[in-house]
NULUMKE-582894 format. One record per residue (C-alpha): residue in one letter; x, y negated, z negated; residue number from 1. Coordinates in steps of 0.02 Angstrom, whole numbers. Layout:
<nodes>
r,X,Y,Z,k
A,X,Y,Z,NUM .
...
</nodes>
This chain:
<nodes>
r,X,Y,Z,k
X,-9390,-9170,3274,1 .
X,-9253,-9146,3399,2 .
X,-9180,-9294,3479,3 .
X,-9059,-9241,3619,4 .
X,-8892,-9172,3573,5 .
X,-8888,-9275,3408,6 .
X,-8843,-9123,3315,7 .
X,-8770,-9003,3445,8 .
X,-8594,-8963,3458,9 .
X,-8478,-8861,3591,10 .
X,-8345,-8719,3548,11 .
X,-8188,-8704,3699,12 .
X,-8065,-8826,3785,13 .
X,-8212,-8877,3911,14 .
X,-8313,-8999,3848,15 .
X,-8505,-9023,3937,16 .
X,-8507,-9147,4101,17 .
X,-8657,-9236,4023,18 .
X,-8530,-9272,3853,19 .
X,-8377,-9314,3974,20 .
X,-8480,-9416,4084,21 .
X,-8560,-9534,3963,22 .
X,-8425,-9528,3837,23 .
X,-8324,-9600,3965,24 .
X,-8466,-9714,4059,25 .
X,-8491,-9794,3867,26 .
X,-8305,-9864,3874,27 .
X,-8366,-9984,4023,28 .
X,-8492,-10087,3918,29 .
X,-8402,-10066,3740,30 .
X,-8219,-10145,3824,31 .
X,-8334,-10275,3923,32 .
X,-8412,-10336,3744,33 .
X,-8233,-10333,3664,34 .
X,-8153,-10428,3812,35 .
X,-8288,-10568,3797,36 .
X,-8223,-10601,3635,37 .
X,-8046,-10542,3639,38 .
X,-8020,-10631,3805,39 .
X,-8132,-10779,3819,40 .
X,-8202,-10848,3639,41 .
X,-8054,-10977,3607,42 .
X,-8079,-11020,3785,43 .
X,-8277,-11042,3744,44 .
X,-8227,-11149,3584,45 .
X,-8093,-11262,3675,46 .
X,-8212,-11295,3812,47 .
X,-8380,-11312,3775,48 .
X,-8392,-11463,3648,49 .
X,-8419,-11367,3488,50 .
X,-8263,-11466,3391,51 .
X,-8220,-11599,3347,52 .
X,-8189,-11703,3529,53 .
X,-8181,-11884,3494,54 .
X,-8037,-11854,3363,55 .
X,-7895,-11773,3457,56 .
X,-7782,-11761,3277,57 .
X,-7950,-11674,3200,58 .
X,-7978,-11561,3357,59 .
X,-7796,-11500,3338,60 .
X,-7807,-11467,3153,61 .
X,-7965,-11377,3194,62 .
X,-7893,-11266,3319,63 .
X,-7746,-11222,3205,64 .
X,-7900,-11164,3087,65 .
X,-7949,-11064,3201,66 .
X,-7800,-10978,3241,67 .
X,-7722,-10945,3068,68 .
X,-7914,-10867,3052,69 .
X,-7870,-10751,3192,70 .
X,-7698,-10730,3127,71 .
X,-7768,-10682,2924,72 .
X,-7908,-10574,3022,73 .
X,-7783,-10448,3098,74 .
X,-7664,-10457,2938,75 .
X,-7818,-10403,2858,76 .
X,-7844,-10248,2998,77 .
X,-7666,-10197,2916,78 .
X,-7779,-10120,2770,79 .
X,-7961,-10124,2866,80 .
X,-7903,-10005,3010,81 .
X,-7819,-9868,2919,82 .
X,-7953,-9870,2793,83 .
X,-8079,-9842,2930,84 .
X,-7978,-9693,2987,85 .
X,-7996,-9627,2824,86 .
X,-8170,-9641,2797,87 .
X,-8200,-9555,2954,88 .
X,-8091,-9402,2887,89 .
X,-8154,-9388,2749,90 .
X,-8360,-9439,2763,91 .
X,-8447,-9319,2875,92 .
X,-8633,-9358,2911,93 .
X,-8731,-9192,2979,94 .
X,-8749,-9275,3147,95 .
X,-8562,-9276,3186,96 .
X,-8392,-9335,3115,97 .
X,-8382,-9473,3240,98 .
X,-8565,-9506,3319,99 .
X,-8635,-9589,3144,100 .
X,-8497,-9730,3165,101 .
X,-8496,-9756,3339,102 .
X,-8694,-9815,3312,103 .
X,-8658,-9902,3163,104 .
X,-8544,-10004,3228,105 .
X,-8615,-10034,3372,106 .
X,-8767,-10131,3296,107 .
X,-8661,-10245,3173,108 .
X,-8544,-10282,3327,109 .
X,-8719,-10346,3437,110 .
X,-8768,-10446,3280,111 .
X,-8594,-10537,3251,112 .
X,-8556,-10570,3437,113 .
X,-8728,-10645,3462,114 .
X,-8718,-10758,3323,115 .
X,-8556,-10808,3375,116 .
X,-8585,-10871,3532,117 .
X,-8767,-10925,3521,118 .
X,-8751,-11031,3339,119 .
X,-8688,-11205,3399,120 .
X,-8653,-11282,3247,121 .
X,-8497,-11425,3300,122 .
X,-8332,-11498,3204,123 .
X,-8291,-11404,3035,124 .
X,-8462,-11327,3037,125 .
X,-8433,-11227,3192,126 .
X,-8248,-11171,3114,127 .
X,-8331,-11126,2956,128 .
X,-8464,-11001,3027,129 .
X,-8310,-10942,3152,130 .
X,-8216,-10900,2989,131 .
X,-8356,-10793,2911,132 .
X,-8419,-10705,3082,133 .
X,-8255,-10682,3145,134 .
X,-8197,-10597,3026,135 .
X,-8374,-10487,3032,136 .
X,-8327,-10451,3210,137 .
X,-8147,-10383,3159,138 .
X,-8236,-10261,3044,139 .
X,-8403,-10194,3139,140 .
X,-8278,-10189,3279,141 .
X,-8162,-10075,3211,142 .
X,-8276,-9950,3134,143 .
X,-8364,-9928,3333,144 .
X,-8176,-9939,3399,145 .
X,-8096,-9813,3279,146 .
X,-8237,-9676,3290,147 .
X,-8243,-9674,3469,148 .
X,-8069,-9659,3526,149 .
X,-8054,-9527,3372,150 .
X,-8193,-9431,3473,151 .
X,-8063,-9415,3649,152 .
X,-7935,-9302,3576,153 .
X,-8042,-9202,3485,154 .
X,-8145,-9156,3672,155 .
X,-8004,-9047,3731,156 .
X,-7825,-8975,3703,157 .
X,-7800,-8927,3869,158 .
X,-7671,-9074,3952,159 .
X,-7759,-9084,4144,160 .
X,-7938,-9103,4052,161 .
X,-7860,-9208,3946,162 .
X,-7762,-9326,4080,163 .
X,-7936,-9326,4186,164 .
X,-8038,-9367,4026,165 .
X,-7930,-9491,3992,166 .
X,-7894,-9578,4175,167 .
X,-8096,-9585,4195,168 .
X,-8100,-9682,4043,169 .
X,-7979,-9791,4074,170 .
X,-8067,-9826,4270,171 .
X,-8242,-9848,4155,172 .
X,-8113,-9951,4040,173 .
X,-8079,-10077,4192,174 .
X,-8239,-10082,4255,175 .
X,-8313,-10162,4113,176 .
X,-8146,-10276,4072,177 .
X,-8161,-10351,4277,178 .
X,-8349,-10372,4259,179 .
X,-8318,-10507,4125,180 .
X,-8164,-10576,4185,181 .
X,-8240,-10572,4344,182 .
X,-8423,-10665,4270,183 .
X,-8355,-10775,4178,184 .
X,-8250,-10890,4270,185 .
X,-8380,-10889,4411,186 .
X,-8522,-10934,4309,187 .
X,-8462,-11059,4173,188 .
X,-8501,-11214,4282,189 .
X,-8579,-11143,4413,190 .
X,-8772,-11122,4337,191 .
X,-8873,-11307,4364,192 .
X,-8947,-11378,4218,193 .
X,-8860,-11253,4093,194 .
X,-8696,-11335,3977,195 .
X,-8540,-11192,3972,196 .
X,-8583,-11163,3804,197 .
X,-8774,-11109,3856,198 .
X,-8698,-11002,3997,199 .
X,-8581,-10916,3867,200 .
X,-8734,-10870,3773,201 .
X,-8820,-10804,3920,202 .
X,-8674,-10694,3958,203 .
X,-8661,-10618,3781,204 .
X,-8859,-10579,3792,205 .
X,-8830,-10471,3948,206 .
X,-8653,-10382,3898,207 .
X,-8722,-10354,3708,208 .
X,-8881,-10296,3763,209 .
X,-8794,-10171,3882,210 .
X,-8654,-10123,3773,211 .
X,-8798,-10067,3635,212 .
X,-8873,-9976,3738,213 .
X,-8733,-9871,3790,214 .
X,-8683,-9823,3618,215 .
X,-8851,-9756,3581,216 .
X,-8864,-9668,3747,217 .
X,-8679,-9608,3692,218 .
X,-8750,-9558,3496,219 .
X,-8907,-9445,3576,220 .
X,-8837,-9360,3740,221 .
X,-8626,-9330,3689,222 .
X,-8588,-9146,3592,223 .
X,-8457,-9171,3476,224 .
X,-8339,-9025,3473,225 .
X,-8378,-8869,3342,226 .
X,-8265,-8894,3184,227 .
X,-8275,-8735,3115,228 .
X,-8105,-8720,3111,229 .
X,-8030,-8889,3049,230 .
X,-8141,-8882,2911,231 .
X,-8064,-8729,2857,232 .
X,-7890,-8820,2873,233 .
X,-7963,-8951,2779,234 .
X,-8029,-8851,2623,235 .
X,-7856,-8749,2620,236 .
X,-7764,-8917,2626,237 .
X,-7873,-9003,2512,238 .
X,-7990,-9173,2542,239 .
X,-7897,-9316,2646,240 .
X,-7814,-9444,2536,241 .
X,-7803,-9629,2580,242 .
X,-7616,-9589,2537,243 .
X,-7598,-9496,2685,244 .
X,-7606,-9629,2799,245 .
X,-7447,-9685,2762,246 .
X,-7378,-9501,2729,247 .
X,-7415,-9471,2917,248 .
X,-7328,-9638,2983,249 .
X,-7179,-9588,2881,250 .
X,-7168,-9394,2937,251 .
X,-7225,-9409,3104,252 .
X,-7104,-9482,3186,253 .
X,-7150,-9472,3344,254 .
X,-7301,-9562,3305,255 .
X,-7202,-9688,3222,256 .
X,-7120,-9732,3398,257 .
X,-7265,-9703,3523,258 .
X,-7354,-9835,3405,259 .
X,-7222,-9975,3402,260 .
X,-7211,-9956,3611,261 .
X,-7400,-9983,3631,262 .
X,-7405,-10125,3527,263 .
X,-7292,-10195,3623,264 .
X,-7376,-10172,3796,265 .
X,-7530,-10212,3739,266 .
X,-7462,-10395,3656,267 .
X,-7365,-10399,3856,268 .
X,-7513,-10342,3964,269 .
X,-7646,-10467,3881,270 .
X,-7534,-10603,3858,271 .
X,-7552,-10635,4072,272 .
X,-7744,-10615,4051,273 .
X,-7741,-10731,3906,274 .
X,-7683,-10890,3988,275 .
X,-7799,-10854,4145,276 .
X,-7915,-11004,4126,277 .
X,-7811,-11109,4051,278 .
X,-7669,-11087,4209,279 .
X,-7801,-11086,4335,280 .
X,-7903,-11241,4277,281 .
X,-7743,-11334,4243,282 .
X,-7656,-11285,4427,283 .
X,-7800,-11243,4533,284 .
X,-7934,-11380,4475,285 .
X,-8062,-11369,4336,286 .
X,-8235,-11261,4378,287 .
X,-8310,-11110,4474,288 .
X,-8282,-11199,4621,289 .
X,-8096,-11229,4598,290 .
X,-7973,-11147,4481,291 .
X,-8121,-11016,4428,292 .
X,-8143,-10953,4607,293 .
X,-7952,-10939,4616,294 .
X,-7940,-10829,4446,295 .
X,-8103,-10716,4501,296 .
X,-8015,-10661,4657,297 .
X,-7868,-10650,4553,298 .
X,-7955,-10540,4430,299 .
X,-8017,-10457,4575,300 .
X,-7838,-10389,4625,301 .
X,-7831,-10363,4448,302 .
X,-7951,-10218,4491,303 .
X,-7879,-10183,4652,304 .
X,-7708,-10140,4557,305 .
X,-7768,-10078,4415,306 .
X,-7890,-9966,4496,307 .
X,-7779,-9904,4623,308 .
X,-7655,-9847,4473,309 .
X,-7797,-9738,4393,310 .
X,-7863,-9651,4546,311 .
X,-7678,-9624,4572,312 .
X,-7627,-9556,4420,313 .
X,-7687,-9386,4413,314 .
X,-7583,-9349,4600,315 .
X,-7421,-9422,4535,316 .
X,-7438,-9319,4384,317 .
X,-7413,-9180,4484,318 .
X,-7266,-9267,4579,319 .
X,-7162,-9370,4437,320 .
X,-7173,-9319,4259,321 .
X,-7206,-9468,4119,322 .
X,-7045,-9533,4095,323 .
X,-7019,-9543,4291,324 .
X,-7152,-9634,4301,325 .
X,-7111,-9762,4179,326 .
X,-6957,-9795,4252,327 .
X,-7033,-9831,4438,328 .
X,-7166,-9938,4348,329 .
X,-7035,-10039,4255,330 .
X,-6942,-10096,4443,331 .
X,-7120,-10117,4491,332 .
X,-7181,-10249,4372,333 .
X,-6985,-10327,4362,334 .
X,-7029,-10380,4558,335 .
X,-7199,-10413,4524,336 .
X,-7207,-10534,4376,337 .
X,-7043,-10602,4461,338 .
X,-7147,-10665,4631,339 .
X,-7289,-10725,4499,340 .
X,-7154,-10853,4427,341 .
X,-7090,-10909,4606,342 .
X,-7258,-10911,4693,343 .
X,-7346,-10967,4565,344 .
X,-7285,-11114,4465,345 .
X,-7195,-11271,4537,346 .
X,-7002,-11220,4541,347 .
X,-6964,-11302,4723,348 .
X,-7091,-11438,4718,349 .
X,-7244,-11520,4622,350 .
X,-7353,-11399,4666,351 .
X,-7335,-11186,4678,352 .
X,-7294,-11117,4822,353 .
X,-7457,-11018,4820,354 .
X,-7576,-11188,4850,355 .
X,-7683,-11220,4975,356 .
X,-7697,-11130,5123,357 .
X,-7555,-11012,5032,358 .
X,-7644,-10973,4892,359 .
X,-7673,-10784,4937,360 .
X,-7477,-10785,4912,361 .
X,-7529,-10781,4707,362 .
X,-7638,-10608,4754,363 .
X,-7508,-10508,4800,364 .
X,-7375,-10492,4634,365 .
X,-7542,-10466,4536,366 .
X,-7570,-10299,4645,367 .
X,-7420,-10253,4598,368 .
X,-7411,-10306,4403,369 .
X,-7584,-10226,4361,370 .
X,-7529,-10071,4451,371 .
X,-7395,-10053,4353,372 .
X,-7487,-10105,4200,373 .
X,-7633,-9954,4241,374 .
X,-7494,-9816,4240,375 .
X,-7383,-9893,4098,376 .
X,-7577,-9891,3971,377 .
X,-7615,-9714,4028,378 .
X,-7458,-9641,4007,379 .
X,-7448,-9705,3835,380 .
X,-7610,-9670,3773,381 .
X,-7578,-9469,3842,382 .
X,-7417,-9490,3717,383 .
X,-7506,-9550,3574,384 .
X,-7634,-9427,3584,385 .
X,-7501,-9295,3584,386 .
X,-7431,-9322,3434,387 .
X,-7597,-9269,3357,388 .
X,-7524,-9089,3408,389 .
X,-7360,-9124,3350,390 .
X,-7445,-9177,3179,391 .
X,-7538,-9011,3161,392 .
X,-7375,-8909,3251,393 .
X,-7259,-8944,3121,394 .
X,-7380,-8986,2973,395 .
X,-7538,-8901,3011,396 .
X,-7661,-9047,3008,397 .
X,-7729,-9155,3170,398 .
X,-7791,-9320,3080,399 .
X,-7849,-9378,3241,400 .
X,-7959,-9535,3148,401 .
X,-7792,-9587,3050,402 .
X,-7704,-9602,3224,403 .
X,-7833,-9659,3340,404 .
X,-7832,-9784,3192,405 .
X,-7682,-9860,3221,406 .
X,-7697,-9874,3368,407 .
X,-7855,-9994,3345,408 .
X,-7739,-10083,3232,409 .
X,-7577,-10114,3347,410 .
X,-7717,-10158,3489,411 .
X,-7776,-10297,3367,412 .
X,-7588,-10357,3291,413 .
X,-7554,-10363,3487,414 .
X,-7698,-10490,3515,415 .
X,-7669,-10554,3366,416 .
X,-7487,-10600,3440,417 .
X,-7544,-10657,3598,418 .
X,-7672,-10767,3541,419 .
X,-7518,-10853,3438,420 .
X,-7420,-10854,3584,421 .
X,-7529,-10954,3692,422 .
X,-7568,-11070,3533,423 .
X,-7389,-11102,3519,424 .
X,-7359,-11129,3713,425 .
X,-7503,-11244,3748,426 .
X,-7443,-11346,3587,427 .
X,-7275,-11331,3601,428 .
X,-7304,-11408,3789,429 .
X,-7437,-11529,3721,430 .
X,-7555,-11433,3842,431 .
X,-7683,-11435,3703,432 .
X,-7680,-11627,3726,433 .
X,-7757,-11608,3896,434 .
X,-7877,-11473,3850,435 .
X,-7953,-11585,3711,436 .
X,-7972,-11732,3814,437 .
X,-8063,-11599,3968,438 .
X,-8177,-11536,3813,439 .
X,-8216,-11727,3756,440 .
X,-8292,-11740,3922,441 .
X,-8372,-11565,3913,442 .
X,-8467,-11620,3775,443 .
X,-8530,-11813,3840,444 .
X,-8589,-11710,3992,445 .
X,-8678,-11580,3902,446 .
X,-8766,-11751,3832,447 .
X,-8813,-11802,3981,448 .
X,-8658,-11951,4003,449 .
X,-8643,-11901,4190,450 .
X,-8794,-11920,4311,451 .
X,-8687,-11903,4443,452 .
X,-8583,-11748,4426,453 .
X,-8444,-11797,4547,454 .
X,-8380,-11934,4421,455 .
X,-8360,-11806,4281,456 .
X,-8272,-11691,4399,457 .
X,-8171,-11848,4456,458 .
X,-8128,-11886,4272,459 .
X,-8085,-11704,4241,460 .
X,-7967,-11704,4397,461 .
X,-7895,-11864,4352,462 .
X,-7858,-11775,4177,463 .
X,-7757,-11600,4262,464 .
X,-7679,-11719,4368,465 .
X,-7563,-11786,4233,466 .
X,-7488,-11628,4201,467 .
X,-7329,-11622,4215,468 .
X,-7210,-11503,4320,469 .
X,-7107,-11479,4152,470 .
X,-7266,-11431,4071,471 .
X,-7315,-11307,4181,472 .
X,-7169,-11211,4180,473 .
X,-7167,-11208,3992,474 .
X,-7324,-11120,4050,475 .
X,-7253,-10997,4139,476 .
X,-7104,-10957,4002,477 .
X,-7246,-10887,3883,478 .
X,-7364,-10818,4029,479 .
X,-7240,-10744,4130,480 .
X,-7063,-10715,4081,481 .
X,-7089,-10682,3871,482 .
X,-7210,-10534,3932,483 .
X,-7084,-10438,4045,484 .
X,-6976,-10446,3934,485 .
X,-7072,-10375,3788,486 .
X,-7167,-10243,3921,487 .
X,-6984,-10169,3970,488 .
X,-6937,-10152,3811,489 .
X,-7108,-10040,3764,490 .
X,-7045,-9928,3931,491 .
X,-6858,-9916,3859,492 .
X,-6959,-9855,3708,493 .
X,-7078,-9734,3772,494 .
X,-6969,-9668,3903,495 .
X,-6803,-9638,3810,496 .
X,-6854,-9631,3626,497 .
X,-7022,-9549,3628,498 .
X,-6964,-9367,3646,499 .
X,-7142,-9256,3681,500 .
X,-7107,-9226,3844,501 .
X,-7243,-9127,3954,502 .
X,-7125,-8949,3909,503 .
X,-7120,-8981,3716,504 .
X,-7340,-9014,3726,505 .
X,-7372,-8860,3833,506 .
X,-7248,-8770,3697,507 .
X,-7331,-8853,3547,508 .
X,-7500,-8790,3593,509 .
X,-7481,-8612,3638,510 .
X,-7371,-8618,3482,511 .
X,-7548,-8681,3380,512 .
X,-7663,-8582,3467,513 .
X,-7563,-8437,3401,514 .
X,-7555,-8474,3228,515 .
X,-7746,-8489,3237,516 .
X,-7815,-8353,3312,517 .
X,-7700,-8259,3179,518 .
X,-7813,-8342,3034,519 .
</nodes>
């Protein structure tokens, strides 16, 4: 029996709207699962209870578990990752080359990411399942992760398509990543009767459910391109070695340098969203009420900026070429996280400038930074995917897995990185200290210690208020000024030593479509 387009495949450089349409809708509810746990599980574990509380020396040496488990777990995508983009080369299932993993994955990755955030084991017990399903996550994760972006270069050769495919993913992309920042901060708190850990669940039923879903709406409707062609390559070139991995970091290398400068703006753009609840809560007041109604509008000019930079795109294309705009993004987000460190942390006085009635002062850099930030992750993800040309220009094999690979790995090292960063911030400034006294009394009123919720939220305030001005702009040091730096230096990378230019693709490709119709 038939089922949709399981099977079906397209021949050309136009791929069909029902394939680009939900090939790109999918990327809304997969990046809205990752960012849950990406973005808020450490939050989720230093806030709701689930360690050790009453011991603050135990609650530290729990945390620094869990982060040298985060640490090992993308050490461990060094090897994981690649091989993934090898067993996609090589394995071919008769439904597709990419559509078999992309389902696969998609059901381990439900499975782990409920258990992790509905099991409430506490102390060592919750670390311990962390460990093992953690590490699950890194690994159904990347076989979903690596299939799918594999799938985008293979659509289409054709550089508009390819920008447009690309730009409506990335708009799908954001969609799902504000939804969750967005949710989260306004809900944790904010539902009567439920603890933050209960709410956390709650919010993992809905985005699971939704992101499942999509992949098997993805898996039945989406063509994969006809590979009549590359198989032929394939056979003359012989079966895909695992060796070849590292044969095409070390001969492409172009590759080589697109790779190092998105590592380093993904480890720059997340590290900002990283401290989010931890510099709102600590600044703005702890709850949806207070610092988490300050962050969601925040997070809503996150999609105002970001937004803006993807409709945007496709005109400046045809105004600026990619290194141009690089450049104009790099003075952009130089201004932008600049006002973010004046406005908002206490230079002049004990509080930001942005506070109170001036808040909305915080709102405007972010327009600006995420702007930047939309253009900058476009741009770079239209290089990477041209060095899959450059790869079968000068050697006569695409390998789109083994690249789309990497960069699945460099995305992980990069949160990998971050998450380290903030570790070593908040300790460093004995934040972590105030955090595991706020999720002491998390957990007594998840117990029911506090009839009277105003006294907890007194005892929490009580709490942020002895934060000091010095710690808060050790804050800002790792939130602010450590990811400009590292973000300029990806631009200086991409712009100057990345050398496939939009004159060298366009040449490339006729210069492949040549040799092939010749065969």
């Amino acid at each position: 029996m038939k089922i949709g387009n399981l099977t079906a495949t397209f021949n050309g450089d136009i791929p069909p709207r029902s394939t680009t349409a939900v090939y790109c809708g999918a990327s809304t509810f997969r990046d809205a699962c990752y960012q849950l746990v990406s973005s808020f599980l450490l939050t989720y574990i230093t806030f709701s209870g689930l360690l050790t509380v009453s011991d603050t020396g135990a609650y530290l040496a729990q945390m620094a578990v869990i982060s040298i488990i985060v640490v090992l777990c993308r050490v461990w995508d060094g090897i994981n990752d690649p091989i993934m983009g090898w067993l996609i080369e090589r394995v071919h299932f008769k439904w597709g080359k990419y559509k078999p993993w992309i389902l696969i994955g998609g059901v381990l990755n439900t499975i782990v990411v409920l258990t992790l955030f509905l099991a409430h084991p506490t102390g060592w017990g919750f670390v311990a399942l962390f460990g093992v399903f953690y590490f699950l996550w890194d690994f159904a994760w990347t076989i979903n992760d690596i299939a799918y972006w594999s799938m985008l270069p293979s659509l289409t050769t054709d550089e508009k398509r390819r920008n447009n495919i690309t730009t409506a993913m990335q708009i799908c992309i954001s969609i799902g990543v504000f939804a969750v920042y967005g949710a989260v901060p306004l809900l944790v708190g904010a539902i009567d009767g439920m603890s933050s850990a209960e709410v956390y669940g709650l919010i993992a039923i809905v985005v699971t459910s939704l992101y499942l879903i999509s992949q098997i709406v993805l898996v039945v409707v989406c063509k994969e391109h006809d590979r009549t062609i590359e198989t032929k390559e394939e056979k003359e070139q012989g079966e895909v070695r695992f060796g070849d991995i590292f044969r095409l970091y070390k001969q492409n290398e172009q590759f080589r340098y697109i790779i190092i400068a998105i590592l380093l703006n993904y480890l720059a753009a997340g590290t900002l969203v990283a401290f989010g609840m931890y510099y709102f809560y600590l600044n703005y007041g702890y709850g949806s009420d207070k610092g988490g109604n300050i962050q969601f509008i925040f997070t809503v000019m996150y999609a105002v900026g970001t937004l803006i930079s993807q409709f945007l795109y496709p005109l400046l294309t045809k105004i600026f070429n990619r290194k141009q705009m690089l450049l104009g993004c790099a003075a952009i987000l130089f201004v932008g996280y600049t006002a973010l460190f004046i406005l908002g942390f206490p230079i002049f006085s004990p509080t930001p400038v942005a506070y109170g009635d001036l808040v909305f002062l915080l709102y405007i850099p972010a327009v600006f930074i995420f702007f930047g930030q939309g253009i900058i992750a476009i741009v770079l993800i239209v290089q990477l995917q041209s060095t899959i040309e450059y790869n079968e220009y000068r050697f006569g094999e695409r390998k789109e897995a083994l690249v789309s690979s990497m960069r699945a790995l460099v995305a992980k090292w990069g949160s990998a990185i971050q998450q380290g960063l903030v570790y070593a911030t908040l300790a460093a400034t004995g934040l972590f200290a105030i955090t595991s006294q706020i999720s002491d009394l998390e957990y007594l009123n998840n117990a029911g210690a506090y009839p009277n919720p105003e006294d907890f939220n007194n005892e929490v305030q009580a709490i942020i208020d002895s934060v000091t001005v010095d710690q808060k702009i050790g804050m800002a040091i790792g939130m602010v000024v450590v990811p400009l730096l590292i973000m300029l230096a990806a631009i200086v990378i991409a712009a100057f030593v990345f050398k496939i230019d939009e004159k060298k693709y366009n040449e490339m490709v006729t210069a492949i479509k040549a040799r092939n119709e010749g065969k």
